[in-house]
N, C-alpha and C positions, 0 to 999 in steps of 0.2 A: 504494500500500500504506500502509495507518496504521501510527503511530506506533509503536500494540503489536503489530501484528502482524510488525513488523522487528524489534524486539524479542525475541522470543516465535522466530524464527528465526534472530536471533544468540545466542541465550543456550543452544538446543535444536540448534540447526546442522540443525534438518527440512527436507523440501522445501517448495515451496508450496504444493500442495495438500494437503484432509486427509483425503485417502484416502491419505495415506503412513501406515504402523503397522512399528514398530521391533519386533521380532520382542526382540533386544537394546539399547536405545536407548544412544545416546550417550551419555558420562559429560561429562556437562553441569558436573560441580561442578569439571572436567578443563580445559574448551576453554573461552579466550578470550574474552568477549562481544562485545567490538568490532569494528568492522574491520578487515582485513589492517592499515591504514597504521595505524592507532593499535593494532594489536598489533607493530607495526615499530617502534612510539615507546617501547611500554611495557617491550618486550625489550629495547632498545638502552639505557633506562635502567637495567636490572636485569642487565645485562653478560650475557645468555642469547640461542642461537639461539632459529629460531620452528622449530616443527613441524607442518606442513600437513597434513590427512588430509580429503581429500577424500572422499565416501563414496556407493553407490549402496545405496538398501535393497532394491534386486531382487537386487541380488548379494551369496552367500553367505561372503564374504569380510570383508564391510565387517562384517556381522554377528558373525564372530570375532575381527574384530579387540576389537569391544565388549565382547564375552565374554571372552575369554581375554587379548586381549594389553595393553589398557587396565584392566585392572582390577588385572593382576600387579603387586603392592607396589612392587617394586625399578623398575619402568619409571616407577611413578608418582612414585618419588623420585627418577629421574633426570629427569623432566619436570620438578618442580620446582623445580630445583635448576640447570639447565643447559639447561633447552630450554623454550618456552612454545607449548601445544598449541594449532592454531587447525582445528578440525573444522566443516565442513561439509557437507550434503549437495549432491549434485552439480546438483538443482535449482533451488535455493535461488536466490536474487538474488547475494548474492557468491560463492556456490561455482560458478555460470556465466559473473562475471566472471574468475575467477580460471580455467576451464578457458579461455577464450578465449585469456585472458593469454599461458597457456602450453600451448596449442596441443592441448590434452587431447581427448578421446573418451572415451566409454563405456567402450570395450575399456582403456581405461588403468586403471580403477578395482577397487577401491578405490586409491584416492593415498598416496604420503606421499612429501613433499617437504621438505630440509631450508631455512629461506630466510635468509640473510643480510638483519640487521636494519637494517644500516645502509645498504645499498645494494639490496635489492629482488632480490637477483640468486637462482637457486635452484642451491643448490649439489651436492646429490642427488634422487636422485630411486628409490624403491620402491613397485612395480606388484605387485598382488595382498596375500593375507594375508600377513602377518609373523607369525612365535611369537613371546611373550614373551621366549625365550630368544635367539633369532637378533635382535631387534630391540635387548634390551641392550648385544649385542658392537657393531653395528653404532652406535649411539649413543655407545656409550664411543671405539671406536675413530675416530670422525669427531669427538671433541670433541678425543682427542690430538691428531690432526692441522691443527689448524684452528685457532685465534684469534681472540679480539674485540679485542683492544688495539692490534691494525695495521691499517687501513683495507683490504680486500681489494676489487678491480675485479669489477667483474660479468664472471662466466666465460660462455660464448657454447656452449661443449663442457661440458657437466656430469659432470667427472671430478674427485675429491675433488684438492685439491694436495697430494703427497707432504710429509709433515713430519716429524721427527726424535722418536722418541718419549719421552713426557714421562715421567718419574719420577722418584719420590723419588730426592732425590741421596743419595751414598754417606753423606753425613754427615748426614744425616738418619736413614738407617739407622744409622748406629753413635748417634747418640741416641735413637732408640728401642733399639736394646740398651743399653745405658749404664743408661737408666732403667727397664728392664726388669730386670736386674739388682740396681736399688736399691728393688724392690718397687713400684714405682710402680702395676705393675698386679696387683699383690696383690688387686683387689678390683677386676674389670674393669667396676663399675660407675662408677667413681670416674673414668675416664678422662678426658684433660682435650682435650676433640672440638677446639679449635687447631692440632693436634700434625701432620695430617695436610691442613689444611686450608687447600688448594690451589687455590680454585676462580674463575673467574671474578670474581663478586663480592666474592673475600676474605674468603667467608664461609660455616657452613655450614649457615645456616635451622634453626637445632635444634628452633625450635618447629614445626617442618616433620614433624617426627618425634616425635611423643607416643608415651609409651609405654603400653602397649596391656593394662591388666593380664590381660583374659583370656586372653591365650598367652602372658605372661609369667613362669604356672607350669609352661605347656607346652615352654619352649625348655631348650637344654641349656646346660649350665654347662663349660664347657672348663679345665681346668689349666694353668697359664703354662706357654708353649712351655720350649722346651731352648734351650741356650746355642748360638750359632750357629756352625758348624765353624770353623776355621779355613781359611784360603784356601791354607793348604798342607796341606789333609787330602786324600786323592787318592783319596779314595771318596765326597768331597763333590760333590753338585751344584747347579744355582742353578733357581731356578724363582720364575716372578715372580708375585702376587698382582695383579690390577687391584683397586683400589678403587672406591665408588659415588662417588669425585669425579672418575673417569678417571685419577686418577696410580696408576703402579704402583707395587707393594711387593716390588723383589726381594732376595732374600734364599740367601745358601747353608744345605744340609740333608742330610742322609747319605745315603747312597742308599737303605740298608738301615730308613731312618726309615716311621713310619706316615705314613699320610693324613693320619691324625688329626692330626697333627704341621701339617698346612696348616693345619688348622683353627683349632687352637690359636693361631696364628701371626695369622690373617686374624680372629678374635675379640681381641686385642690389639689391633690397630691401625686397626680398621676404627673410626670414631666413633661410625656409626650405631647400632654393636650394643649403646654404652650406655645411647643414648640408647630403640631400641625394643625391647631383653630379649625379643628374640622368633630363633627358627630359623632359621640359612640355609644355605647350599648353597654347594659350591663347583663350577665346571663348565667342563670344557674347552671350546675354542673351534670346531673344524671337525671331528667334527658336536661341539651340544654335548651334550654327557655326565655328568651328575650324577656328583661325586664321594662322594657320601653315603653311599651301599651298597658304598663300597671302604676304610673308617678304618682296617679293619684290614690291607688289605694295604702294601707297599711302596711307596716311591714309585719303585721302581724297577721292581717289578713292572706298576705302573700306564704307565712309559713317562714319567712327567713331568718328566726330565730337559730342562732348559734351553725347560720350554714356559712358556706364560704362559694361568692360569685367572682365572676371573670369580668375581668375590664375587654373590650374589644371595637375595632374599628369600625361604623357602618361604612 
């Protein structure tokens, strides 16, 4: 094979031959261009898993994933940010070394495999289409549980290692109330994206995130949340926010509080929203469930007593 034509199928993740036609093609601007091992070198320098998506264009899964679940904003800033996408199709020269590798078939596909950079090992593994939405929980929640800062062994059983879950400490929260309080987010464009900023690399790509003016007279403008109950109010309950860096944001809220009350809550503290002035959603976890079309009700009529929701982009 020449030069450009390896090329031209690491950069396109196609098969070999060109009677392949992407119905939805791969988000090429998305997936890695090099090889597994030097996407193993590039992740393991930028403190980020890899995210393997192997793909067949006969099956109509691989084609939603293109469509629907690569494309949704919030997966793509979690790719960014905490994973690096390495797609292929299943014919290709390395998406055939990589099924050999790890024992794959057809019936496996479409792929997605989480792989540890530093050691080659794969530590998940999801068979068929993923939604956008089921694909965020499952990426946030495999980034709480996991680490890049402690050498992990190649696991032989591919079953996530239970971990203690990450969150803002308590006094993290009492300084964002503190400074919540002294106006700080008076103007929640001014926020200062540090505050939350938790992540692997210590950092949170902000130019990763432009802001987008044409939805940024479409999105809504939220009011500083409410003073947060007291721990001895006995009609209070706690309900955690995940943020888009995987640390959570819990927080007590009355019962009798609006949704809207999340909202406002999860627009303070979330960084992104300064930085892209665009709409999001808030959405339980199992199934998930758009909180958008309930601001007005309770959060107790909602049930979201001591659960924990996802932030994510509309």
């Amino acid at each position: 094979m020449r030069r450009s034509e390896i090329e031209l199928e690491n950069a396109l993740g196609r098969a070999d031959d060109d009677s392949v036609d992407w119905i939805f093609p791969p988000p090429s601007h998305l997936s890695h261009q090099a090889s597994l091992e030097e996407a193993r070198a590039a992740a393991s320098a930028e403190g980020r898993w890899i995210l393997v998506n192997l793909q067949s264009h006969a099956e109509f899964g691989s084609q939603m994933l293109n469509r629907d679940t690569f494309t949704n904003e919030t997966v793509e800033s979690i790719l960014r940010t905490s994973f690096l996408l390495w797609q292929r199709g299943h014919t290709s020269r390395q998406g055939r070394e990589y099924m050999r590798m790890h024992s794959l078939s057809e019936d496996d596909l479409p792929h997605l495999g989480i792989i540890d950079p530093r050691t080659g090992a794969k530590l998940k593994t999801f068979t068929g289409f993923v939604t956008p939405e089921d694909l965020i929980i499952r990426l946030m929640e495999f980034s709480e549980s996991h680490t890049l800062s402690v050498p992990q062994l190649p696991q032989v059983i591919e079953k996530a290692a239970a971990g203690t879950e990450s969150v803002v400490s308590e006094s993290e929260s009492e300084r964002f109330r503190s400074e919540s309080n002294l106006n700080v987010y008076s103007n929640r464009n001014s926020f200062d994206s540090q505050k939350v900023d938790d992540e692997p690399n210590g950092k949170m790509a902000a130019d990763e995130l432009p802001v987008d003016s044409s939805s940024a007279s479409s999105a809504v403008v939220y009011d500083l949340p409410s003073d947060e109950p007291p721990e001895s109010a006995r009609d209070a309950v706690k309900v955690s926010i995940k943020l888009l860096n995987g640390k959570s944001f819990p927080r007590r809220y009355y019962r009798n509080a609006s949704v809207e009350e999340l909202f406002r809550v999860a627009a303070s503290v979330e960084p992104a929203v300064a930085q892209k002035q665009e709409s999001f959603d808030l959405v339980t976890r199992f199934p998930a469930t758009s909180l958008k079309e309930s601001l007005h009700k309770t959060i107790g009529e909602c049930n979201l007593a001591g659960s924990q929701i996802f932030f994510r982009w509309l």
